[in-house]
C-alpha positions in Angstrom: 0.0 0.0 0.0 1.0 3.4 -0.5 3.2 6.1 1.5 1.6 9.3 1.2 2.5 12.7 2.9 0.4 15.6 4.0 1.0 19.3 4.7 -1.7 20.8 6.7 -2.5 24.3 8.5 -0.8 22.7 11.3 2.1 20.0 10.8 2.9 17.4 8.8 1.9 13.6 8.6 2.3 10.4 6.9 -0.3 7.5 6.1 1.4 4.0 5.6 -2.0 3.0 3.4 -2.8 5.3 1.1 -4.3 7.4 3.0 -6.8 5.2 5.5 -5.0 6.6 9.0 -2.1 9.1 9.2 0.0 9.7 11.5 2.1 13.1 12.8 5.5 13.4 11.0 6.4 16.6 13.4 9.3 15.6 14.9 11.1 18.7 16.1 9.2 20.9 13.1 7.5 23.5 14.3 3.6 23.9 14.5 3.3 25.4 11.5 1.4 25.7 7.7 3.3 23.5 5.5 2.3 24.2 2.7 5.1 22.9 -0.1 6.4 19.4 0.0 9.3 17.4 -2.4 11.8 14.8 -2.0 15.4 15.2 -2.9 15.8 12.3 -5.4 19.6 11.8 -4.9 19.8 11.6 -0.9 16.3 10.4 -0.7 15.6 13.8 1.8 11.9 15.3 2.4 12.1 19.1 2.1 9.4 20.8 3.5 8.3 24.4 3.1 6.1 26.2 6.0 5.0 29.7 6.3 6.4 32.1 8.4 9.1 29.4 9.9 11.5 28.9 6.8 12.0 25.4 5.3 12.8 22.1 6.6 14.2 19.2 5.9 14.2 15.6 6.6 16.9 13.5 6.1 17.0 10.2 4.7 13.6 8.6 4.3 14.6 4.9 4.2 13.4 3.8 7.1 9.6 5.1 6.6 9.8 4.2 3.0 10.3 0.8 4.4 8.0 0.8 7.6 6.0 -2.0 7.5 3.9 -4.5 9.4 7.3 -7.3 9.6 9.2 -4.4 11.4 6.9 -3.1 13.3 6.3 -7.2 15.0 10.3 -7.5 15.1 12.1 -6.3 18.7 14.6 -4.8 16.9 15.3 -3.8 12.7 18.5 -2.6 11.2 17.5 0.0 8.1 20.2 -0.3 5.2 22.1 3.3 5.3 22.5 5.2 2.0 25.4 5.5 0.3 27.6 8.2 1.9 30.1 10.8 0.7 32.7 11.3 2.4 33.0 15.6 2.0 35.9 17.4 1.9 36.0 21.0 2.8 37.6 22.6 -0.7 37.3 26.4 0.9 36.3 28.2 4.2 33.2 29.3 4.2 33.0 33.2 4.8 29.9 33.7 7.0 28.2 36.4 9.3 29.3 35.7 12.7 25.4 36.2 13.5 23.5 35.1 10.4 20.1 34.5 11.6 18.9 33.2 8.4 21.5 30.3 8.7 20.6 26.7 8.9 21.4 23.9 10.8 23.2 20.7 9.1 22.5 17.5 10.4 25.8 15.7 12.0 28.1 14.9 9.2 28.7 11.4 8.2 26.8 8.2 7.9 23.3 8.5 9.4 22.5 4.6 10.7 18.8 3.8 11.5 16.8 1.5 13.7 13.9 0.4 15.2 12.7 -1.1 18.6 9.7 -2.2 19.7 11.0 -1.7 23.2 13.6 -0.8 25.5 16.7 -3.0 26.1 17.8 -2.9 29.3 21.0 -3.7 28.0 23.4 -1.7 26.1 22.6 -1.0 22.1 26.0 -1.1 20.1 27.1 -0.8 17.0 29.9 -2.3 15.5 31.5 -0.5 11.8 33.9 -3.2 10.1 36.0 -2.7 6.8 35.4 -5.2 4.2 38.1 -7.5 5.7 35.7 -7.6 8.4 38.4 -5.6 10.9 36.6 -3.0 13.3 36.1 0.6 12.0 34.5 2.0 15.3 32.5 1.0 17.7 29.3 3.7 18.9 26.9 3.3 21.3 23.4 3.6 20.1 20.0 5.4 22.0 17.4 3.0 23.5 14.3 4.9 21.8 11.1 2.9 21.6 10.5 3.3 17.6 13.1 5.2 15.3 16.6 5.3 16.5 19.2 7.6 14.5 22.8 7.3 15.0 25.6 9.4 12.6 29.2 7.7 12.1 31.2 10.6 11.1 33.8 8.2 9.3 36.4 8.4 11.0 38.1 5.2 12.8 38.9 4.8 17.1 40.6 7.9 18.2 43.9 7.1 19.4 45.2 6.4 22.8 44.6 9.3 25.6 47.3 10.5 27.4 46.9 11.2 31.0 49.1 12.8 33.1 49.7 12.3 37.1 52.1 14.8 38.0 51.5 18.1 38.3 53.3 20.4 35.1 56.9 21.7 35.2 56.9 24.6 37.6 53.3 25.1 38.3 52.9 22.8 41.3 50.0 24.8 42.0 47.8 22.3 39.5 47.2 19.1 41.1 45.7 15.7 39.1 42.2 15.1 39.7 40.3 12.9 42.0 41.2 9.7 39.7 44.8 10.7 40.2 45.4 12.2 36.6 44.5 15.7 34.6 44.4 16.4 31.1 47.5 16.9 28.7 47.7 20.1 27.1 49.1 19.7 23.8 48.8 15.9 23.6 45.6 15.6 20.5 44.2 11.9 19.9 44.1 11.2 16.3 41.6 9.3 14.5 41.7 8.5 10.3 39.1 9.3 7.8 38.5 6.1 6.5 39.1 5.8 3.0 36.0 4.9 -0.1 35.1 1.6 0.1 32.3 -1.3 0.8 31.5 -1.2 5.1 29.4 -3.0 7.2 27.0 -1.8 10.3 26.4 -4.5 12.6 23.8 -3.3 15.8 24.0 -5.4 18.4 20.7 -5.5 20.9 18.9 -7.8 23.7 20.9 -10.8 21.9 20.5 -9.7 18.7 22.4 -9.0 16.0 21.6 -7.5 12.6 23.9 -6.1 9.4 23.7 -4.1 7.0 26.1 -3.1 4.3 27.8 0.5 3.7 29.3 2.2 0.7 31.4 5.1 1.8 31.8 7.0 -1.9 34.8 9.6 -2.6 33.5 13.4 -3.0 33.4 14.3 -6.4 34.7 17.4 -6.2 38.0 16.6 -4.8 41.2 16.6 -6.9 42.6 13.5 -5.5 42.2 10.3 -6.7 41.2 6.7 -4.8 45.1 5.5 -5.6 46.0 8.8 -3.7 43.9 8.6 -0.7 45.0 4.9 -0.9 48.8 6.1 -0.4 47.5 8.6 2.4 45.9 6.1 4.9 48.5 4.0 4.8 51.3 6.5 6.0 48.1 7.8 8.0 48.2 4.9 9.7 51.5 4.8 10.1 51.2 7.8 11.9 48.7 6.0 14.1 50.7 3.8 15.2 53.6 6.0 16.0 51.3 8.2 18.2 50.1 5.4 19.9 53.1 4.2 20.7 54.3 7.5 22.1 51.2 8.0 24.2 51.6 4.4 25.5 55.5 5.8 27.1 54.4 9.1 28.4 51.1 6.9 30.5 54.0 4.3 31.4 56.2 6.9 32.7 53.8 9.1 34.0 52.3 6.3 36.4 55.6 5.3 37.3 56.6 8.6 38.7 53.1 8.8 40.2 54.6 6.0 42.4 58.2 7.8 43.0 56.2 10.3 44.3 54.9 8.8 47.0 58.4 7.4 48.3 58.5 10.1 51.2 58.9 7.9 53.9 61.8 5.9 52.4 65.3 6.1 53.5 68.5 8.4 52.1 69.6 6.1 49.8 66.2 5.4 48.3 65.1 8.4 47.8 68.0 9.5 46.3 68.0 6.2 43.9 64.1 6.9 42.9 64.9 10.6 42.5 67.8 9.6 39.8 65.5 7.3 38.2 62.5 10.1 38.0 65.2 12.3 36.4 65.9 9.7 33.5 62.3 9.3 32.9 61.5 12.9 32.7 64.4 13.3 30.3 62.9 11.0 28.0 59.1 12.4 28.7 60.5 16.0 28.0 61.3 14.8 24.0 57.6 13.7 24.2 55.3 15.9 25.5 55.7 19.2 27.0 55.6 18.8 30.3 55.7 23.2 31.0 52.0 23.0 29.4 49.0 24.2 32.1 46.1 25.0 29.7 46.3 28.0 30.4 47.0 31.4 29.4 49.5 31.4 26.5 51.8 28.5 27.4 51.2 26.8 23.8 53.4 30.3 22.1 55.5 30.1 25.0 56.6 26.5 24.9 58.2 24.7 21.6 56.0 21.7 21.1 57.2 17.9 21.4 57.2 14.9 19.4 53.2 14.0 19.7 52.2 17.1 19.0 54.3 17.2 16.0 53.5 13.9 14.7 49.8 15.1 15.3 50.7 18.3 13.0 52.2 16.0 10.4 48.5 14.1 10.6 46.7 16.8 9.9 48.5 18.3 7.4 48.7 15.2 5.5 44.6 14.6 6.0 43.3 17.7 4.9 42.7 16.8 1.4 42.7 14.0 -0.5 46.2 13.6 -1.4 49.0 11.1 -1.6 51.9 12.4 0.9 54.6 14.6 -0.3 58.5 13.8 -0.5 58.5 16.2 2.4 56.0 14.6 4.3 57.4 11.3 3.9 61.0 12.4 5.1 59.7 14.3 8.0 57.6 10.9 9.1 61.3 8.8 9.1 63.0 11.6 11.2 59.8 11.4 13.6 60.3 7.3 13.4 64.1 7.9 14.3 63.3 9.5 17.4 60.1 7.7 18.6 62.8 4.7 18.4 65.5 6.2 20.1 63.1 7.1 23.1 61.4 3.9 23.5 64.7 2.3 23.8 66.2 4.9 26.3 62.9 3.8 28.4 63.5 0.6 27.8 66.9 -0.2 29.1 66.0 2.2 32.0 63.1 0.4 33.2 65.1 -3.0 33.0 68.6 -1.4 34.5 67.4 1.3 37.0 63.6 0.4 37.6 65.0 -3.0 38.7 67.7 -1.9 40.7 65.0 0.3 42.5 62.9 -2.5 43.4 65.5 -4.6 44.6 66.5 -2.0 47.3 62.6 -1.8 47.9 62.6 -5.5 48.4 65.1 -5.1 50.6 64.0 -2.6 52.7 60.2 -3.8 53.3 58.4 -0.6 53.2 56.9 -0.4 50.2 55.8 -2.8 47.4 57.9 -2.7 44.1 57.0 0.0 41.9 54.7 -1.1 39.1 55.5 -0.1 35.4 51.5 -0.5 34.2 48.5 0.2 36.1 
């Protein structure tokens, strides 16, 4: 039976049978005329036109095109999403800083839809895989009863956080929180725009699970080709990697001299052992992170930045189009590798020389348990 819209003096509706009962369509629309209704063809979108409160639109109408008796008796339905682009900004917009004409775009990305004929009581997730079947992302999905709308915005698990538990260099004044850590200025997480390609959704729910596939499509208008962005997400993720290992040694160290810390009761010749190793360890941090940073005032043009935050730059340079990475780009990435090395082995043998030797003379002295290099 037919799907049939209809503007009246005071919303909007939809009938499922041509017309027999209708239903309201307002969602958050205003309660006004509508009085000029058509859908956009190519991303399947309802445009609606009211008087005196500007038009609207509704995006993607798969999952009341395919509304039906089957999913309405189901507990839970997975909608297939539409093809997506994946838009690249070619200019910066140049806009009123107070337009009040302006619109509101919906959340960019991949819009995923479902429906529930009740709440879980469990968790609703949702799993994004590549077509090696590798995870994407993973999202957590709203627990509506009926339609349920969540955007992927394309982009893969954002990379490792760093946390820090000392206070910064010179400004003891800023303590760690009550979990015993505070944010680290200067220290971005990445995450990758994933490249075109075939994707699956899988929604998890109350022992279900459902899938659907996903085409993420290149934007036309960009000047790169699929061979190029090809080249990019693999040094991309190369990047990744390298960021993730850095992170990994500033937590490590960071958590270890969260423990030195607390040695205050120990003897002369431990404290002066655990204040040797806390100066090795902050030698090596220093190349990774700036540890002056407070997040406040102007410390980010005051302070050079560090290896993350360089790597990070690199990342974002080499993602904002869709082009393969530059000779530059390339040698700047080994040089980064170089040192990322060098550092993770300067950690390494100090945690296995002097780390050791500390907890031996903790063992021996039987006030403290050794120092731990993970939490």
């Amino acid at each position: 039976r037919g799907l049939l819209y209809a503007g009246t003096e005071n919303g909007l509706y939809v009938s499922f049978d041509d017309g027999e009962r209708w239903e309201p369509l307002q969602s958050n629309l205003p309660r006004a005329p509508v009085y000029w209704m058509v859908i956009q063809e190519h991303f399947n979108d309802l445009v609606v036109g009211t008087y005196g409160r500007g038009f609207w639109i509704l995006d993607d109408l798969t999952p009341i095109q395919k509304m039906n008796q089957t999913v309405r008796d189901a507990s839970a339905h997975l909608f297939p999403p539409l093809p997506t682009y994946r838009f690249r900004a070619s200019t910066q917009p140049v806009t009123m800083t107070d337009d009040p004409s302006a619109g509101q775009n919906p959340p960019y990305g991949a819009a995923i839809s479902y429906y529930l004929k009740s709440a879980p009581a469990g968790d609703v997730k949702i799993r994004i895989e590549d077509a090696k079947g590798q995870l994407v992302r993973t999202l957590n999905g709203t627990k509506n009863i009926g339609l349920n709308r969540v955007t992927w915005n394309l982009e893969g698990e954002p990379t490792t956080e760093v946390r820090m538990r000392t206070s910064p260099a010179y400004a003891p004044e800023i303590k760690v929180g009550p979990d015993g850590t505070r944010n680290a200025p200067g220290a971005g997480r990445m995450s990758i725009l994933m490249p075109p390609g075939s994707y699956t959704v899988k929604l998890s729910v109350a022992g279900q699970n459902l899938a659907q596939p996903l085409i993420l499509k290149k934007d036309p208008n960009s000047g790169g080709t699929e061979a190029d962005i090809s080249e990019q997400i693999t040094m991309l993720l190369e990047l990744r990697k390298d960021l993730e290992s850095g992170a990994r040694m500033v937590n490590q160290i960071e958590f270890i001299r969260s423990q030195l810390l607390q040695l205050t009761s120990a003897s002369t010749s431990l404290k002066s052992a655990a204040a040797a190793l806390d100066k090795k360890l902050i030698e090596i941090e220093e190349n990774l992170i700036q540890r002056r940073l407070t997040g406040q005032g102007q410390d980010t043009v005051r302070w050079p930045p560090k290896l993350l935050s360089k790597i990070n730059y690199l990342a974002g340079g080499l993602a904002s189009g869709d082009f393969a990475p530059t000779t530059q780009q390339r040698e700047v990435h080994a040089l980064f590798k170089q040192q990322l090395t060098s550092l993770q082995q300067q950690l390494d043998a100090t945690l296995n020389q002097d780390l050791t030797a500390l907890n031996k003379l903790l063992g021996d002295s039987n006030i403290k348990s050794a120092i731990k290099t993970n939490p």
